[in-house]
MARTI-663923 format. One record per atom (N, C-alpha, C, O, CB): atom name; residue number from 1; x, y, z. Coordinates in steps of 0.05 Angstrom, whole numbers. Glycine has a CB too. Example, Ala and Ser with C-alpha at 12.3 -4.5 7.8 and 13.67 -1.06 7.14 Angstrom:
<recs>
{N,1,{264,-114,156}}
{CA,1,{246,-90,156}}
{C,1,{264,-66,156}}
{O,1,{285,-66,169}}
{CB,1,{226,-89,181}}
{N,2,{257,-45,142}}
{CA,2,{273,-21,143}}
{C,2,{258,1,157}}
{O,2,{268,23,161}}
{CB,2,{282,-12,114}}
</recs>
This chain:
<recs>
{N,1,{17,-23,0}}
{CA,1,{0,0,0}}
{C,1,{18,25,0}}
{O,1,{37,29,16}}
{CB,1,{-19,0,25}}
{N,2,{9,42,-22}}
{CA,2,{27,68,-23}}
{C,2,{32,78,13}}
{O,2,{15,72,29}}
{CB,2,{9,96,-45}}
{N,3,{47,87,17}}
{CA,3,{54,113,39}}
{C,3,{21,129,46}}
{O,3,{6,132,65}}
{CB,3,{83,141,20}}
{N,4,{22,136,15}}
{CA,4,{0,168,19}}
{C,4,{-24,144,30}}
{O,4,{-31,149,54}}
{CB,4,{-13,195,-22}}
{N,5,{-33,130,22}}
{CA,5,{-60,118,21}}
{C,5,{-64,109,46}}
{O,5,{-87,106,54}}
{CB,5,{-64,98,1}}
{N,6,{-43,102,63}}
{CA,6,{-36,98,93}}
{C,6,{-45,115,110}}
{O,6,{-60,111,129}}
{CB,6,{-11,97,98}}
{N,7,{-29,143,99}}
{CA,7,{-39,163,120}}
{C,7,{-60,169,107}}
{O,7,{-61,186,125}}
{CB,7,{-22,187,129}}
{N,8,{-80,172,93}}
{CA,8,{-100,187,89}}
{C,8,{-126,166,105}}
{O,8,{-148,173,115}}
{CB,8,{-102,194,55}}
{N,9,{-108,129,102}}
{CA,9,{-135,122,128}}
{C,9,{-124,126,153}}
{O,9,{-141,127,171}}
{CB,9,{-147,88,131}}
{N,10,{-102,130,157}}
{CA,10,{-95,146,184}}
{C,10,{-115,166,194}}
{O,10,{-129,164,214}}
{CB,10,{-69,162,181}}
{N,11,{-112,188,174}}
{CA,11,{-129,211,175}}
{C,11,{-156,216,186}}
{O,11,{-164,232,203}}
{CB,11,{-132,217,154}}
{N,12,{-169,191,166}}
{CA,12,{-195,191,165}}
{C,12,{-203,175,200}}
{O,12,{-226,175,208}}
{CB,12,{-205,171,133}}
{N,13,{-183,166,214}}
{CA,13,{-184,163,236}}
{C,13,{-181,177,260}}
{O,13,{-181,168,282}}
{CB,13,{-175,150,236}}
{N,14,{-178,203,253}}
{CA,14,{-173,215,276}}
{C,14,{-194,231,282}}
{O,14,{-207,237,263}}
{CB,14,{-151,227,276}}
{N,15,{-203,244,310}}
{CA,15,{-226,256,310}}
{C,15,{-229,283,307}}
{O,15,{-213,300,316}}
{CB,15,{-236,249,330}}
{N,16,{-252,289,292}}
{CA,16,{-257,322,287}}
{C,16,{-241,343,302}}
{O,16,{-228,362,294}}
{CB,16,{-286,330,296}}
{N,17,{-245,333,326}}
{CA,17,{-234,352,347}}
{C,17,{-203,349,352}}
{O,17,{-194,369,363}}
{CB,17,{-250,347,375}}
{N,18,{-191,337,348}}
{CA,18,{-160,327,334}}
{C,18,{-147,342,315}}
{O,18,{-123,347,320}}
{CB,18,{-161,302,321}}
{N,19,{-157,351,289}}
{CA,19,{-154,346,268}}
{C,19,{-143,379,272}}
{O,19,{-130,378,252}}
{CB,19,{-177,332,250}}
{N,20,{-138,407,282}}
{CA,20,{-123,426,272}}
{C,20,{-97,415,284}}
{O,20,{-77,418,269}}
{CB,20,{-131,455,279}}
{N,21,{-92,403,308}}
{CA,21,{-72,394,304}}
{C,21,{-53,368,293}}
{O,21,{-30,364,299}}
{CB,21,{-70,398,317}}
{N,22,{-66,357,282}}
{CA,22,{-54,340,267}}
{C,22,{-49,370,241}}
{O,22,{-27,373,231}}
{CB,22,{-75,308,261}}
{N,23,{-65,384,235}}
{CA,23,{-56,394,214}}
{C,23,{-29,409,216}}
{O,23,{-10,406,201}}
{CB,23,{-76,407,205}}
{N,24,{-34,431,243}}
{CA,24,{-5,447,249}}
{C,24,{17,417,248}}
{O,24,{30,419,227}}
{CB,24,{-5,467,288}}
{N,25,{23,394,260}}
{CA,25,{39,384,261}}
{C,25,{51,373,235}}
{O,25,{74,366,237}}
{CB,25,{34,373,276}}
{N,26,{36,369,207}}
{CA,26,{42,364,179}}
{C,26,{49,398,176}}
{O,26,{73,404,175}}
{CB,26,{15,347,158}}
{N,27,{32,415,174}}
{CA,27,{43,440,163}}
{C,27,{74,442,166}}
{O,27,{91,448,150}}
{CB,27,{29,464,176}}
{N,28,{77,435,198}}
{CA,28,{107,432,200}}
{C,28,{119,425,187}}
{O,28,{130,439,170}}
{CB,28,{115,422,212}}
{N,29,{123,406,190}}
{CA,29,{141,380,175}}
{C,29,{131,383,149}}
{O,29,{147,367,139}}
{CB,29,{137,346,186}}
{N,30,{117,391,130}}
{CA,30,{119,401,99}}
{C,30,{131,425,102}}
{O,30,{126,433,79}}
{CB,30,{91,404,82}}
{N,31,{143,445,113}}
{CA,31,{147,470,117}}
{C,31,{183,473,121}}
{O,31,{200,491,118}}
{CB,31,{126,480,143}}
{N,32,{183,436,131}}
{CA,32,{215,437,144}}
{C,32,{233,426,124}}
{O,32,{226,403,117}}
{CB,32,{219,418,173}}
{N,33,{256,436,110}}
{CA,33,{271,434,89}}
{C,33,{289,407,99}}
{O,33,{294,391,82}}
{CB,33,{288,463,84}}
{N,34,{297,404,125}}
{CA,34,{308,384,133}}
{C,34,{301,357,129}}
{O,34,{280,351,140}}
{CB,34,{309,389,152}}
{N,35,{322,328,109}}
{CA,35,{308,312,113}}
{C,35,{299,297,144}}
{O,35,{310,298,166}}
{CB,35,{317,298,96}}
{N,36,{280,285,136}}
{CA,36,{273,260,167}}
{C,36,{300,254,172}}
{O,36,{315,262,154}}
{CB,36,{254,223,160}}
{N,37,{311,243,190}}
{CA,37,{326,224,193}}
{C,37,{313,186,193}}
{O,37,{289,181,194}}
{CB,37,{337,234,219}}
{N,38,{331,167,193}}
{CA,38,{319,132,190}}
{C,38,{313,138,214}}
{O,38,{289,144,211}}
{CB,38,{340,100,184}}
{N,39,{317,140,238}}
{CA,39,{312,143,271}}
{C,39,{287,156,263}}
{O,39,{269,142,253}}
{CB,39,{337,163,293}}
{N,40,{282,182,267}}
{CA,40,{250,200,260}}
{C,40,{237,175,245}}
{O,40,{220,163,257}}
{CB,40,{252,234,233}}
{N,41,{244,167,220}}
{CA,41,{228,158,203}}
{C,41,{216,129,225}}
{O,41,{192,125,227}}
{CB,41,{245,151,171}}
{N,42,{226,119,233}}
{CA,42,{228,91,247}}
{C,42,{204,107,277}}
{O,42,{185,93,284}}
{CB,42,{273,78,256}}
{N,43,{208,122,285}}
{CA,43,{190,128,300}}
{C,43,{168,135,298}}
{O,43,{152,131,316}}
{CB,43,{195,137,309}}
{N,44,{163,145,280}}
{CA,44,{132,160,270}}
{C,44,{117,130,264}}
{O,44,{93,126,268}}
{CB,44,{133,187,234}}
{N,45,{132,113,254}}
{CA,45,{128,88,234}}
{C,45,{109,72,258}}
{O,45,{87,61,256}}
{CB,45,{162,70,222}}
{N,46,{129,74,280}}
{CA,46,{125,56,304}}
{C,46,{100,64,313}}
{O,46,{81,49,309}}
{CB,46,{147,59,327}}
{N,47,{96,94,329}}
{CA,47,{79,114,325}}
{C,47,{51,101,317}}
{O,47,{32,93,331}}
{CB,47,{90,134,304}}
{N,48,{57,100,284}}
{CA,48,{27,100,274}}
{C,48,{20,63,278}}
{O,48,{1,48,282}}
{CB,48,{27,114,234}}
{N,49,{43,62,273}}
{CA,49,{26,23,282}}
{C,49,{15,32,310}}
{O,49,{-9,27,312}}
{CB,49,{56,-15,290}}
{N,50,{24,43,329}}
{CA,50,{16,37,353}}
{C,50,{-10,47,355}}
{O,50,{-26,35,369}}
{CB,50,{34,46,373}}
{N,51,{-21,72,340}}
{CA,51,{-55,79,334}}
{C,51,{-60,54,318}}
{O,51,{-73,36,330}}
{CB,51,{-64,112,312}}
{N,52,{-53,50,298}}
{CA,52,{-75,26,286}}
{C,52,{-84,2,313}}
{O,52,{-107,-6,319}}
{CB,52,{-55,5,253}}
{N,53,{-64,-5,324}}
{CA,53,{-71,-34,354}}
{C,53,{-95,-14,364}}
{O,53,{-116,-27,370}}
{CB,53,{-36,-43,390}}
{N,54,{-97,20,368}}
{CA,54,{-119,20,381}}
{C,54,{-99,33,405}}
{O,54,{-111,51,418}}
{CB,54,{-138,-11,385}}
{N,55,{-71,29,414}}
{CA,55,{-52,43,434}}
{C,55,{-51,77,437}}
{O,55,{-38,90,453}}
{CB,55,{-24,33,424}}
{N,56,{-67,84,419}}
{CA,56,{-68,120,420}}
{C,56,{-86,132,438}}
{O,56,{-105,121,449}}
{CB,56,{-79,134,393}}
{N,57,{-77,159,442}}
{CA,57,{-101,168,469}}
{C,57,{-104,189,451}}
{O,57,{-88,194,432}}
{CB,57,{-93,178,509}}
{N,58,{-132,203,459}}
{CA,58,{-146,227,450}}
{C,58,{-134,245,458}}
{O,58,{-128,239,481}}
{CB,58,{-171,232,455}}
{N,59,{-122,274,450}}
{CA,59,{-116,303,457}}
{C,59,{-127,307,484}}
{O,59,{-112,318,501}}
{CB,59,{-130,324,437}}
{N,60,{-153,300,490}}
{CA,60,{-174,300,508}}
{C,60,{-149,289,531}}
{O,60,{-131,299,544}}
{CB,60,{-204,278,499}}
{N,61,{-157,269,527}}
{CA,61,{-146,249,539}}
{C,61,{-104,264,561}}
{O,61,{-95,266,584}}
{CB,61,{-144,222,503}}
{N,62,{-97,267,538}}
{CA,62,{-79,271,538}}
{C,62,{-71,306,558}}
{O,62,{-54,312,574}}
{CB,62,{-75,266,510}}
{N,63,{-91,319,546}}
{CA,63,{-101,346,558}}
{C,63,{-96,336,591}}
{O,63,{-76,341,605}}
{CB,63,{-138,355,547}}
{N,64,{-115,325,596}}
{CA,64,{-114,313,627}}
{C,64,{-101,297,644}}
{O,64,{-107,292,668}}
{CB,64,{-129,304,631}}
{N,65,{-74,288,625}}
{CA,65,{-63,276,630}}
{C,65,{-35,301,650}}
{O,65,{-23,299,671}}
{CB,65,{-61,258,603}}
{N,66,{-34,319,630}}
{CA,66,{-13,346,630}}
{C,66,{-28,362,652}}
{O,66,{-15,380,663}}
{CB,66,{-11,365,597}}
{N,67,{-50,359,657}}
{CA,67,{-63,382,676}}
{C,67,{-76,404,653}}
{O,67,{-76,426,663}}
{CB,67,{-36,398,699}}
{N,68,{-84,404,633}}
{CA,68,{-85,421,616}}
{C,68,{-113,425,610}}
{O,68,{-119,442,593}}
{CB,68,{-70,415,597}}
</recs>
């Protein structure tokens, strides 16, 4: 399966209320001239398997986790 087609069901998984920041965090990283490094790349990788098992917490979630 292409890369793109990955993240776009990535995408389609995340919730409404999620989704400006998932966007600031791509704006980034399309914005950053620097390549990934294999380390970066190997983590995001890890990362997104670990949402597909279902291992991800909500912003929400996470919010309250920080005191936030």
């Amino acid at each position: 399966m292409p890369a793109t087609t990955h993240l776009h069901q990535l995408l389609d998984q995340v919730p409404e209320s999620d989704l400006p920041t998932v966007e600031r965090i791509i704006a980034a990283l399309a914005g950053d001239d620097e390549p990934i490094s294999p380390e970066l790349e190997r983590r995001i990788l890890e990362a997104a398997a670990s949402i597909d098992r279902g291992e991800g917490i909500t912003t929400e979630q996470l919010n309250r986790e920080l005191g936030l």
